[in-house]
C-alpha positions as CSV (number, residue, x, y, z in Angstrom):
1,X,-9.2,7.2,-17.0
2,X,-9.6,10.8,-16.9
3,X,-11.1,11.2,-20.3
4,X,-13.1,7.8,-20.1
5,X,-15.0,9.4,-17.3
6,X,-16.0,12.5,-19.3
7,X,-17.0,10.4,-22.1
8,X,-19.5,8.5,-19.5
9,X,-21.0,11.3,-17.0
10,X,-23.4,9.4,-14.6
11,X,-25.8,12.7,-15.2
12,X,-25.8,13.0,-19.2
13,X,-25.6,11.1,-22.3
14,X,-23.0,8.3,-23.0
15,X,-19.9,8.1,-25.5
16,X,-19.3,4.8,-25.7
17,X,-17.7,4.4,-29.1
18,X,-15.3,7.7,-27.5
19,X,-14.7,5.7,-24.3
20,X,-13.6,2.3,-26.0
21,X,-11.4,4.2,-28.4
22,X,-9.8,6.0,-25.1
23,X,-9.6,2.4,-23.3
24,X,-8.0,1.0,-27.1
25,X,-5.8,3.7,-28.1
26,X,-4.8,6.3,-25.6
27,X,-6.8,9.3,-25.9
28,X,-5.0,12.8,-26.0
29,X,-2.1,11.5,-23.9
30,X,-1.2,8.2,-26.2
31,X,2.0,10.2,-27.3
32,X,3.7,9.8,-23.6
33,X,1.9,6.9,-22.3
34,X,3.8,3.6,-21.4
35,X,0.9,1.4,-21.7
36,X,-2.9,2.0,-22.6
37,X,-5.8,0.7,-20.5
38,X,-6.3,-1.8,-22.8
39,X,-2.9,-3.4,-22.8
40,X,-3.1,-3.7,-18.9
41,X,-6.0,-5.8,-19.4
42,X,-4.8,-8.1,-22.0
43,X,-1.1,-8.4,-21.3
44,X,-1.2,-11.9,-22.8
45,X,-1.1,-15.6,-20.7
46,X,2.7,-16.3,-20.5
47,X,2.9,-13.1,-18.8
48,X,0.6,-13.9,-15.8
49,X,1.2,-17.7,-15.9
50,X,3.0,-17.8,-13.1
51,X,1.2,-14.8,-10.4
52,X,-0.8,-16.1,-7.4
53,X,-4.3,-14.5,-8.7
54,X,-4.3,-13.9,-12.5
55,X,-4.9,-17.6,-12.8
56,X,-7.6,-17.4,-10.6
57,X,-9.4,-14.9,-12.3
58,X,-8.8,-16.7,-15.7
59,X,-10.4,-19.9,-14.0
60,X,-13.6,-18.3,-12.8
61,X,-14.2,-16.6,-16.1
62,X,-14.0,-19.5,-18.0
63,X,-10.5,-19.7,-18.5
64,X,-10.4,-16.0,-20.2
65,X,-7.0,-14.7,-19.6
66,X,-8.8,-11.5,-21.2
67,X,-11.7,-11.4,-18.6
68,X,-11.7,-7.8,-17.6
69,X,-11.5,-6.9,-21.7
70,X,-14.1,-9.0,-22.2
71,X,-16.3,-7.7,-19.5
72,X,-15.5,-3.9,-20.4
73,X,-16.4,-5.0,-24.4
74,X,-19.2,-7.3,-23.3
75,X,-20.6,-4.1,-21.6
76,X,-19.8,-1.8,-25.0
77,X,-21.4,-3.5,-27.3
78,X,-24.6,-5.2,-25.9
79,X,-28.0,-4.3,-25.6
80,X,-28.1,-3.3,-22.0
81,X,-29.7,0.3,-20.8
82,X,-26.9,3.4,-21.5
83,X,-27.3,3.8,-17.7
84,X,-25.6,0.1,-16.8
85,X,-22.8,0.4,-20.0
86,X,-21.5,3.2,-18.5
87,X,-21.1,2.0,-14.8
88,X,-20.2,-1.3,-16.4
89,X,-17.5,0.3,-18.3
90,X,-15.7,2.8,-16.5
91,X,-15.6,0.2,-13.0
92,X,-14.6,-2.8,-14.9
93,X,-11.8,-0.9,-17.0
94,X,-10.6,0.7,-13.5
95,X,-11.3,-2.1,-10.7
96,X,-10.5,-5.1,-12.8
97,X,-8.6,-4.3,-14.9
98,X,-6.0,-2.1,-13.5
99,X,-7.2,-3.5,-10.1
100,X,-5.2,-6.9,-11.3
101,X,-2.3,-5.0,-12.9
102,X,-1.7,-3.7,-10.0
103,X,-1.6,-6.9,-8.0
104,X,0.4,-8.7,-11.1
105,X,2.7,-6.1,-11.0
106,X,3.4,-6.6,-6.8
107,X,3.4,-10.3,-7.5
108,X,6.0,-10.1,-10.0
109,X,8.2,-7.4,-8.4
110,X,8.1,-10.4,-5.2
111,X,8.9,-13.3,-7.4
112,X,11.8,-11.7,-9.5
113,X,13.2,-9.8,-6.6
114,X,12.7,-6.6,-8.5
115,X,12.1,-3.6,-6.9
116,X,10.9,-1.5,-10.5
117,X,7.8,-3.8,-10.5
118,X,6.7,-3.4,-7.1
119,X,7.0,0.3,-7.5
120,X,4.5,-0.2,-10.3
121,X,2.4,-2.0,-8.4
122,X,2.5,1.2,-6.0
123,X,2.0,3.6,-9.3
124,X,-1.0,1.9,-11.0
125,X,-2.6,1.5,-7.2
126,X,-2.3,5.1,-7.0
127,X,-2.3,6.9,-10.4
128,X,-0.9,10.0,-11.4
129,X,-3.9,12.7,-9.9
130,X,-3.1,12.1,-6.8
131,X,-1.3,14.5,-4.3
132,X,2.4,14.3,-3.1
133,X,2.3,15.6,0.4
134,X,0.5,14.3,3.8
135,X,-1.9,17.2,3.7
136,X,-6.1,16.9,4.3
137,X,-6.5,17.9,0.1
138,X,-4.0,14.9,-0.6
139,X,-6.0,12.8,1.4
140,X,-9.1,13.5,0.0
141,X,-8.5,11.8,-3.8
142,X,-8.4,13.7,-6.9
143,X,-7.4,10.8,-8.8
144,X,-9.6,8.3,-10.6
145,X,-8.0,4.4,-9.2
146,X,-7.6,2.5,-6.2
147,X,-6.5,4.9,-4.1
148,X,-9.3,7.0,-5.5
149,X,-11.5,4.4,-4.9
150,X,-10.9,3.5,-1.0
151,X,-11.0,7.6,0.5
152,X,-14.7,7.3,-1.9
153,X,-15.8,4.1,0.2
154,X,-14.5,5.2,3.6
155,X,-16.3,8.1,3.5
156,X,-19.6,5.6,3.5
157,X,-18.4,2.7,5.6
158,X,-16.7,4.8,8.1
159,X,-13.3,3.3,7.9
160,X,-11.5,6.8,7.4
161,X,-9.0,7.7,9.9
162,X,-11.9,9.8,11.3
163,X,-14.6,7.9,10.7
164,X,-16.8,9.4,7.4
165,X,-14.3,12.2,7.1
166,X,-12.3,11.7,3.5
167,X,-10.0,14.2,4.1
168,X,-8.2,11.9,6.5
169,X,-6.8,8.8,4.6
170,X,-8.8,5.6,4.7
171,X,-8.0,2.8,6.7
172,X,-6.8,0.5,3.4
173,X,-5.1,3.4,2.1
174,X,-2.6,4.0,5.6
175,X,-2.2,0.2,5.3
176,X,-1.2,-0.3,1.9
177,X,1.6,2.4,2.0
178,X,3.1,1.4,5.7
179,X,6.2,-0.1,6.5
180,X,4.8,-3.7,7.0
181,X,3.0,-4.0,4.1
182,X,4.9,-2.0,0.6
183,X,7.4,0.5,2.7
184,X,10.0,-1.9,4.1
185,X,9.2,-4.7,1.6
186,X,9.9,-2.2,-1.1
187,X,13.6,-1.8,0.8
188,X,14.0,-5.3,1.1
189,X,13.7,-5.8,-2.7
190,X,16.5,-2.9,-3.5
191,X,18.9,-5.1,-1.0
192,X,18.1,-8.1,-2.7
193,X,16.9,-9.6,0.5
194,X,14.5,-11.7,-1.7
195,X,13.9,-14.6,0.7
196,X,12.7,-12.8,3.4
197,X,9.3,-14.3,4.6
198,X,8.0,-10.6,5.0
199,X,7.9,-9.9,1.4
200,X,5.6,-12.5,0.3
201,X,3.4,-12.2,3.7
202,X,3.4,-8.0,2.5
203,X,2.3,-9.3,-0.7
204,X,-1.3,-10.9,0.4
205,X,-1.6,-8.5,3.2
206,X,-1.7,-5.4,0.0
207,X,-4.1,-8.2,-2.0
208,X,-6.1,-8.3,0.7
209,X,-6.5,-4.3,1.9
210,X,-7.2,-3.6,-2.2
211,X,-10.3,-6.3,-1.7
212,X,-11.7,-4.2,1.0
213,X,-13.2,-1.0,-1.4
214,X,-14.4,-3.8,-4.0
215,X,-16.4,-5.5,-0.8
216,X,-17.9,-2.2,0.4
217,X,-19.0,-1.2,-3.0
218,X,-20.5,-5.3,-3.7
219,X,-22.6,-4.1,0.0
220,X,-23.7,-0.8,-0.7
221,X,-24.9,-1.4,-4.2
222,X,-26.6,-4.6,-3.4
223,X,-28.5,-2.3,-0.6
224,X,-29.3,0.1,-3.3
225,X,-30.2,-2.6,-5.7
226,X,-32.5,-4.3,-3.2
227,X,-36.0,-3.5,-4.0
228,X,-37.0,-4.3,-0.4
229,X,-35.4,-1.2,0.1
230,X,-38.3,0.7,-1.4
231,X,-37.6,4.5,-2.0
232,X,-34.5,4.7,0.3
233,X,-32.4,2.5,-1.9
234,X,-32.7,2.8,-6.2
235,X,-35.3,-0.1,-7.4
236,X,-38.0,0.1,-5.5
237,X,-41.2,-0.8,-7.6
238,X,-38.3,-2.9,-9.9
239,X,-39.3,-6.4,-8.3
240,X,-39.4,-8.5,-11.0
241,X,-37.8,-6.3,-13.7
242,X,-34.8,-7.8,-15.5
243,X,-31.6,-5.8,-16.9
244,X,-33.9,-4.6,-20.1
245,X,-36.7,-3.3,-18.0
246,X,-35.3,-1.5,-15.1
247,X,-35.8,2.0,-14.9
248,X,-39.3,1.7,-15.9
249,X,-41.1,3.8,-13.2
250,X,-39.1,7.0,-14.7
251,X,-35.3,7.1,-14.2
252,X,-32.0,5.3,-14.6
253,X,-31.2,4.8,-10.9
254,X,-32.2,1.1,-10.2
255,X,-30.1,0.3,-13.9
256,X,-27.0,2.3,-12.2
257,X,-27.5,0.6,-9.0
258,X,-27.6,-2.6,-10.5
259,X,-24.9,-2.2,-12.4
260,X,-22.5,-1.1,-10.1
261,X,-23.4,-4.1,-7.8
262,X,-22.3,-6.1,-10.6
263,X,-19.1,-4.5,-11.2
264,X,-18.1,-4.8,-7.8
265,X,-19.0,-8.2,-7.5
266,X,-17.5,-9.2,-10.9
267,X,-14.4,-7.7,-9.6
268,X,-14.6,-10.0,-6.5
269,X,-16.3,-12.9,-7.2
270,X,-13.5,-15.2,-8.4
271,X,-11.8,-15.0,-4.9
272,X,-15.0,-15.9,-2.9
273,X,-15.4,-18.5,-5.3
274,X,-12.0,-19.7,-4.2
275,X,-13.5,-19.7,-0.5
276,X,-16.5,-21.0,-0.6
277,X,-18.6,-21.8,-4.1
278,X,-21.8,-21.8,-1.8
279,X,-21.4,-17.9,-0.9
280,X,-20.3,-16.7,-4.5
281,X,-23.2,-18.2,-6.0
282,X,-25.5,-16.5,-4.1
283,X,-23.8,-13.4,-4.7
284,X,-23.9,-13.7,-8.2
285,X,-28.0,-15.4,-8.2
286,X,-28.9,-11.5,-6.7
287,X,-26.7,-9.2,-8.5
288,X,-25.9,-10.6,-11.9
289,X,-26.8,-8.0,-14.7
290,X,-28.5,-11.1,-16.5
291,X,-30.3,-12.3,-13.4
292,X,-34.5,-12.2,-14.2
293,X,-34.4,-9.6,-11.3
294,X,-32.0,-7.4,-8.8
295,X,-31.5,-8.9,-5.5
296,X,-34.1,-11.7,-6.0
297,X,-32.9,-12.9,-1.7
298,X,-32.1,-9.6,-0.6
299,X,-29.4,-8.0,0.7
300,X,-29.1,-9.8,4.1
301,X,-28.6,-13.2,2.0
302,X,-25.4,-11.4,0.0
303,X,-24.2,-9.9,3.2
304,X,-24.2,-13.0,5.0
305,X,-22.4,-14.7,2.5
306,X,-19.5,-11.8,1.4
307,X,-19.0,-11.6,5.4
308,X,-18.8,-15.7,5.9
309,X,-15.9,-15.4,3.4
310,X,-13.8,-12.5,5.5
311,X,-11.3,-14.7,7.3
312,X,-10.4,-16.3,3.9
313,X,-10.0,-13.3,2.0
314,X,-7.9,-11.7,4.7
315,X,-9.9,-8.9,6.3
316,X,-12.2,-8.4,9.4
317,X,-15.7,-6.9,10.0
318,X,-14.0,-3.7,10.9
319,X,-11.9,-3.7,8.0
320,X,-15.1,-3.5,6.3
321,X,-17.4,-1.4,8.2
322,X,-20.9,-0.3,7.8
323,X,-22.8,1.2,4.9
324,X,-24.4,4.7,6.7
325,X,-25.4,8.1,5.7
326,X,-24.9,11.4,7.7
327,X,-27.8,10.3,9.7
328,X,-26.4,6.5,10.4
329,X,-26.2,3.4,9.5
330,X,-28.7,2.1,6.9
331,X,-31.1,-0.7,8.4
332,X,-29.2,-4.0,8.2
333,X,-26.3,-3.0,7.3
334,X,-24.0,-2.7,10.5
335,X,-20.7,-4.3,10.8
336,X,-20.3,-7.4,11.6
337,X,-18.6,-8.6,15.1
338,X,-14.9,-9.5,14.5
339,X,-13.8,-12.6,16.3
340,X,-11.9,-12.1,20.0
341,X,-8.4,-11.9,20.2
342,X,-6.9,-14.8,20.8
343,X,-6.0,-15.5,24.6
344,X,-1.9,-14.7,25.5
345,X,0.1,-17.4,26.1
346,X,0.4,-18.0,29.5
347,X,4.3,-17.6,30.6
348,X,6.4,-20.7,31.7
């Protein structure tokens, strides 16, 4: 992922013929690697037949067992501005496609009672760039995945152990790795306790915590995308502009913006549409790449409808946060109010 990055710098000129070839065969580390990018993407429909969200994925796609290839070579080979490929690319290869690996691979170490799979579940979450001890420079990622990806967004929604501070791990991050959710699920699996409830309640709690960064990066970069937004967010002046036009009043940043809304929501969408059809559809009406414009309802209409589907994908408003800047939160986009606790039982 490394290498796919450098081929795709968000300030410089694109290799995407280098960056597909990477994603295809390797790049300088093929001679080691156990699987390429590309194989995690399209491990083939008897394999995920039987996982709890591959199928799902498939279904929403238009029954494309290969959906995260596709979007990656969809994005490679079209006619779209360099600035969108590239963010197109590089998110769809690294939050859907190793995104669901990583879930497959938790789903099937659950189902077979195999401990070796949910440790890869664990690995591909994580990658290889990451530090190894409990230390403020662990903490703050060097990698390039998941892991990567929620100590980036905590840092904006202030869901970091302390608060915008990415040196202390994020919230999803403390969650995934703890005892209730892969620690002590991972122990039950090397005693063969493989009926144990816990396991398969671990399993959607991890699903759920790895939604969390997708959802923050849908909100921020359907803020950015939203001309409304004017000069504080990316496409200002861009009302009206489809994917071919953007970037027209002198730079790349509403096509970036755009596009990473996109990515984020592609790598969403099929479990909202799961929830509720209503609230992925207008996600998808504001921030698909082939939309006539970015955000046509603005960003209050995709916020409301990402936050009506919380409950259902497992996580609360605080899970969540709000999109802010070292000088607060950005105008409308505070958290939202998690329900009350539910009332104790009274005693006998």
């Amino acid at each position: 992922m490394e290498e796919i990055l450098a081929k795709l710098p968000s300030d410089g000129a694109a290799d995407i013929t280098g960056a597909i070839d990477i994603y295809t065969n390797g790049g300088a580390s093929k001679s080691i690697i156990a699987q390429k990018l590309k194989d995690l993407a399209t491990p083939g429909a008897s394999t995920t037949a039987d996982d709890e969200w591959w199928p799902v994925y498939e279904d929403y796609w238009g029954n494309d067992n290969n959906y995260a290839d596709t979007f990656v070579q969809n994005a490679a080979s079209g006619t779209l501005p360099e600035a969108m490929k590239k963010e197109l690319i590089k998110k769809g290869i690294a939050y859907q496609g190793v995104w669901m690996y990583a879930v497959h691979s938790f789903d099937k170490g659950m189902r077979e009672c195999n401990v070796g799979y949910w440790d890869r579940g664990m690995a591909y979450y994580i990658g290889s760039l990451e530090g190894e001890y409990e230390t403020s420079a662990d903490y703050e990622s060097t990698g390039n995945l998941l892991y990567f990806l929620a100590q980036k967004r905590c840092a904006e929604f202030g869901t970091c152990a302390t608060a915008t501070d990415p040196t202390t791990i994020a919230a999803v991050n403390k969650k995934i790795q703890s005892a209730e959710y892969a620690g002590d699920n991972r122990d039950r699996l090397y005693r063969a306790e493989c009926t144990d409830a816990r396991i398969a309640t671990a399993f959607d709690g991890i699903v759920s915590q790895m939604t969390v960064p997708l959802v923050q990066g849908l909100l921020k970069y359907a803020w950015k995308a939203d001309p409304a937004n004017g000069a504080d967010g990316s496409c200002g002046g861009e009302s009206g502009n489809d994917a071919a036009t953007v970037g027209a009043v002198g730079d790349d940043n509403c096509a970036k913006s755009w596009a990473e809304g996109w990515a984020f929501a592609a790598a969403v969408l099929p479990q909202i549409h799961k929830c509720d059809v209503t609230a992925a559809a207008t996600i998808r009406d504001n921030l698909d790449i082939a939309a006539a414009e970015p955000m046509k309802d603005g960003v209050a209409a995709v916020k409301a409808a990402v936050e009506g589907v919380y409950g259902c994908l497992g996580i609360i408003c605080s899970d969540v946060g709000e999109f802010q800047s070292s000088t607060g939160v950005y105008a409308g986009m505070e958290a939202c109010p998690d329900p009350p606790a539910p009332a104790p039982t009274p005693s006998p």
